[in-house]
C-alpha positions in Angstrom: -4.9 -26.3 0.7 -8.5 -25.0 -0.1 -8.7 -21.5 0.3 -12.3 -20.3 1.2 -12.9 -17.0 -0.7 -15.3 -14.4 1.3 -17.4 -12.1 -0.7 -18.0 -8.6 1.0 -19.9 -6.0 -0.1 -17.6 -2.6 1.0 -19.5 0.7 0.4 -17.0 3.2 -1.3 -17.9 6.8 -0.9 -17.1 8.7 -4.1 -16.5 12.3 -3.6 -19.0 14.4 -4.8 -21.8 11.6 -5.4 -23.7 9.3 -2.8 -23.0 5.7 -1.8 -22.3 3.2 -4.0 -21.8 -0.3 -3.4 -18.7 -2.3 -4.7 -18.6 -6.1 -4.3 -15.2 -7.4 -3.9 -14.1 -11.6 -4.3 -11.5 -13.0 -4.6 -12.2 -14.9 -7.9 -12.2 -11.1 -9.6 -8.9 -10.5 -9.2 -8.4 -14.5 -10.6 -4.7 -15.5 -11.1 -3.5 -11.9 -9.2 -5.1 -12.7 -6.1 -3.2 -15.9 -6.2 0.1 -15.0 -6.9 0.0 -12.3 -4.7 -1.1 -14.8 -1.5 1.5 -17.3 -2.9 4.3 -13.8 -2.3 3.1 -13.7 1.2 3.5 -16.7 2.3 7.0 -17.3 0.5 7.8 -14.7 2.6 6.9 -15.5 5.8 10.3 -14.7 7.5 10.2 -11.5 6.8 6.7 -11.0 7.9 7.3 -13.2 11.1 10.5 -10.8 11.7 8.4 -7.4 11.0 5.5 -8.9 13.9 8.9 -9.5 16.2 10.2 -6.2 15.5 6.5 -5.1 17.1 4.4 -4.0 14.1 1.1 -5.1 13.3 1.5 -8.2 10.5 -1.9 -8.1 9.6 -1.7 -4.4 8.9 1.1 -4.0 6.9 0.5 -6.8 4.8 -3.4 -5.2 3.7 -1.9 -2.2 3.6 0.4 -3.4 0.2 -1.7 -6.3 -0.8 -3.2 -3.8 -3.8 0.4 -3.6 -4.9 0.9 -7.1 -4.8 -2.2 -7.4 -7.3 -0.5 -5.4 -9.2 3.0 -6.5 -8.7 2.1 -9.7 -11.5 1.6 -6.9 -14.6 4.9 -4.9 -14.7 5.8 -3.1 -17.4 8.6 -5.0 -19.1 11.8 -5.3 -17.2 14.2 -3.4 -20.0 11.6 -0.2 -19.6 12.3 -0.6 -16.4 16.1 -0.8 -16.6 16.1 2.3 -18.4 13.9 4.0 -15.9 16.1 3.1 -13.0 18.9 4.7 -15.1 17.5 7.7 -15.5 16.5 7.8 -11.9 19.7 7.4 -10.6 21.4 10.0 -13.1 19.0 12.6 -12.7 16.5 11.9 -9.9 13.1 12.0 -9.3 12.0 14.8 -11.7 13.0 12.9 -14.6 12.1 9.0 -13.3 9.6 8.2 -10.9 8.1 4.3 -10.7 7.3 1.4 -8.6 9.9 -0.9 -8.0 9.1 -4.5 -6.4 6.8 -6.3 -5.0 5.4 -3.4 -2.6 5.6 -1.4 -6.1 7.7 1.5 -3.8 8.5 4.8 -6.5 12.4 5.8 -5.3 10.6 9.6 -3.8 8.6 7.4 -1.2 11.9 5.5 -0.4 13.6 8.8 -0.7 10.8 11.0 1.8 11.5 8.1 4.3 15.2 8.2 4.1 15.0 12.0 4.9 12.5 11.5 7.7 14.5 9.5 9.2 18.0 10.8 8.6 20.0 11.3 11.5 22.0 14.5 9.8 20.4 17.9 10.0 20.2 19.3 7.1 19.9 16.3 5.4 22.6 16.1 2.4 22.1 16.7 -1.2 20.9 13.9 -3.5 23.6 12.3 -5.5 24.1 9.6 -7.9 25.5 7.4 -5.3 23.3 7.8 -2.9 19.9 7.0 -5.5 21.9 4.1 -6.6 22.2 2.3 -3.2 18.6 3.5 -2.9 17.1 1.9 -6.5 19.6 -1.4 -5.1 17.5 -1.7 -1.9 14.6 -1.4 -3.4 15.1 -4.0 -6.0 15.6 -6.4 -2.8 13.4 -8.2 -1.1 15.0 -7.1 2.3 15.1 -3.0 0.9 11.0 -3.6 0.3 10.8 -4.8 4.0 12.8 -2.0 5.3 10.9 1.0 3.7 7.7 -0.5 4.7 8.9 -0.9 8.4 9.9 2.7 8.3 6.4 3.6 6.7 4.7 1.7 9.6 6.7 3.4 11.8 6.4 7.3 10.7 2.4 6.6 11.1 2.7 5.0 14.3 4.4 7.8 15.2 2.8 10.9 13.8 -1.0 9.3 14.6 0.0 8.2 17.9 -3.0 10.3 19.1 -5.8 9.7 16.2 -8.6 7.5 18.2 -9.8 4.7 15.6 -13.1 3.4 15.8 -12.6 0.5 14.5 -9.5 -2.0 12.9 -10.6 -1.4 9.3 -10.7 2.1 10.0 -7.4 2.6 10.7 -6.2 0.3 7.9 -8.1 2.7 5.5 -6.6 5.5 6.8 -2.9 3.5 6.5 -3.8 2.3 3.1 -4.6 5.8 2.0 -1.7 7.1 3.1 0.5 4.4 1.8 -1.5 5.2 -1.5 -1.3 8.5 -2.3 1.3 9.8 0.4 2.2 9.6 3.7 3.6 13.3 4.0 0.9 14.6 2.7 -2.0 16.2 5.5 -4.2 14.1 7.2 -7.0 15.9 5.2 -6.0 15.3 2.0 -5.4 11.3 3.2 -8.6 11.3 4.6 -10.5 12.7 1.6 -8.5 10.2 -0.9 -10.3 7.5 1.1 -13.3 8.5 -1.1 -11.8 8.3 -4.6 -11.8 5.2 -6.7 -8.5 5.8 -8.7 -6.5 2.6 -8.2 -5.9 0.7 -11.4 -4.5 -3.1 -11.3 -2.0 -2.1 -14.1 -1.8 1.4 -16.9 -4.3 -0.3 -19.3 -6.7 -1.1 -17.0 -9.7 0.3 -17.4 -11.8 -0.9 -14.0 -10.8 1.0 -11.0 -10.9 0.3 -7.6 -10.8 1.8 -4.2 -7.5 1.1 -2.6 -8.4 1.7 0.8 -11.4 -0.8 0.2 -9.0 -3.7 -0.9 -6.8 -3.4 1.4 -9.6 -3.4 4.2 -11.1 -6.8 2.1 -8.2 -8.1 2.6 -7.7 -7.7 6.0 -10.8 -9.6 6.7 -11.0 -12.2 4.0 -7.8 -13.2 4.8 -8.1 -13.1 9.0 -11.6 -15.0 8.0 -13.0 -13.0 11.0 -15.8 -11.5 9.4 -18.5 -10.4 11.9 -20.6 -8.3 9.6 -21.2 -8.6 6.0 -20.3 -4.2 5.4 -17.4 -2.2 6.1 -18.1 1.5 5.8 -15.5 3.4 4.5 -16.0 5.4 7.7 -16.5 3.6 11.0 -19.6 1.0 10.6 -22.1 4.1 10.3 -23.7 3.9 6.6 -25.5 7.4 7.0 -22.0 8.9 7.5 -21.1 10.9 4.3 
């Protein structure tokens, strides 16, 4: 199959310094983009099963496609061995990292499991308990379940936010996803303008996560109607 690749030029407002344009294509992200398609589509089930389940597919899968850019450089797997070690031993103070596909750090997995804990007050951390945790995430079907949890604690605590617009709400998602979903909506909101995301820890080119993700979105739905997406809304003169 021939995939058609759509160039779109996405403004990304910087914080603290006008509009600047950013193209994004396919062809930059070269064999990344690929593999990262080719991880989609292997998993189809459990996309299929996530759009049963009521969630938006389309969403969720922009949301962590930057991840799965980046999901093709890991650091090398005995590194990460040890990290997981020292994780489950001690915790997140000592050993925080991305795990998987959806390149999930065990405190996101860990935030989510206390959102959603049905005992009040929620128990101490142990070594069993980060074990099971560092277990699921290392599945396929642990990456699916945190991520149907993250879709679900927005869903829930933006109930109420009016979006203008699809890709507005995916940037906002992505954000969130990004740089943390308990944080306030302010501090998402203004991460929206920074151009932080790096497609491994050499890397020197950095992107706008929100910005792929919303590329994404429409490259991949191939139902482009305009050739910008504004980080806010479709209003350019909007700071």
């Amino acid at each position: 199959m021939v995939t058609r690749f759509i160039p779109l030029l996405l403004f990304v407002v910087l914080q603290g310094n006008p509009i600047r344009a950013q193209q994004l294509d396919a062809h930059d992200f070269g064999t990344d983009y690929t593999s990262a398609k080719e991880w989609l589509h292997s998993s189809e089930a459990h996309w299929k099963k996530l759009e049963q389940d009521g969630y938006d597919k389309r969403l969720a899968m922009a949301v962590i496609f930057p991840e799965l850019l980046r999901y093709s450089r890991l650091r090398d797997k005995i590194e990460l061995f040890a990290l997981q070690v020292l994780y489950i031993q001690f915790g997140k103070d000592y050993a925080d990292f991305s795990i998987g596909p959806f390149q999930m750090k065990p405190s996101f997995a860990e935030q989510l499991d206390v959102n959603f804990s049905q005992q009040q007050p929620v128990e101490p951390e142990t070594i069993a308990n980060r074990k099971e945790r560092v277990d699921l995430l290392n599945s396929a079907e642990g990456q699916f379940t945190y991520l149907r949890r993250f879709l679900q604690w927005m869903d829930k605590t933006y109930a109420k936010k009016h979006w203008n617009t699809a890709g507005e709400k995916i940037k906002f998602y992505a954000s969130a996803y990004n740089c943390g979903f308990n944080k306030p909506e302010s501090y998402i909101t203004g991460m929206l303008r920074q151009k932080n995301f790096r497609l491994s820890e050499t890397s020197l080119e950095t992107y706008n996560y929100s910005a792929i993700a919303a590329w994404f979105y429409y490259e991949d739905a191939n139902t482009v109607n305009t050739q910008f997406i504004y980080l806010y809304g479709n209003n350019p003169s909007k700071p």
